[in-house]
N, C-alpha and C positions, 0 to 999 in steps of 0.2 A: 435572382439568386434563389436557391431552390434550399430548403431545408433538410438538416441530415435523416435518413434514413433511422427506423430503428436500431437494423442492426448496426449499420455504422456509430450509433450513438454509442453501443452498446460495447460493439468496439473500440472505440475511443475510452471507454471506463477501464477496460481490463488492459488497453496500453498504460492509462493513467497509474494505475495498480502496479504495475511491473516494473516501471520508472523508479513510483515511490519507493519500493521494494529495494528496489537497485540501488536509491539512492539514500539509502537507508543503512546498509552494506557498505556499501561508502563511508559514509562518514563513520559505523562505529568498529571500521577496522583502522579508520583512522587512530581514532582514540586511543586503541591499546589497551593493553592494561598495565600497571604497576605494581599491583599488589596483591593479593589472591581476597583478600578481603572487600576488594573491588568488583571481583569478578560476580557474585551475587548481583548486587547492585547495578552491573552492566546488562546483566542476562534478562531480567527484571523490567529494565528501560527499553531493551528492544523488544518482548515482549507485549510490552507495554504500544508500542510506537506498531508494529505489528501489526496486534489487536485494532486500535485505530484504524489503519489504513485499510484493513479489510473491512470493517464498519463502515466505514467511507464507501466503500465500492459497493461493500450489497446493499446500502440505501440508494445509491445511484442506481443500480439495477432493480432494483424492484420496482422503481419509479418509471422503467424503459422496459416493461418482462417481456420478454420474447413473442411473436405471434406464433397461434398456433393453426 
């Protein structure tokens, strides 16, 4: 069994990234909104969730930095 490749590592992170994303979309058009007072609140949390998941992905990537 042979280990993954950089790039493919690397690859794997930015599918990882696109997923969460996706499924991030997902769920907070699920949600909705109700109330306009909400909507701060909402904009806020997927920002929030966001932020995270690209933190997620450039510490994986820096961890796998490309050959030059």
């Amino acid at each position: 069994m042979s280990s993954p490749t950089r790039e493919s590592t690397r690859h794997s992170i930015a599918d990882r990234l696109l997923t969460s994303l996706e499924d991030l979309v997902r769920r907070h058009r699920a949600l909705g909104l109700h109330a306009a007072e909400e909507s701060a609140l909402h904009a806020e949390l997927i920002a929030a969730e966001v932020a995270h998941e690209l933190a997620v992905a450039r510490s994986a990537l820096h961890r796998h930095p490309p050959l030059r």
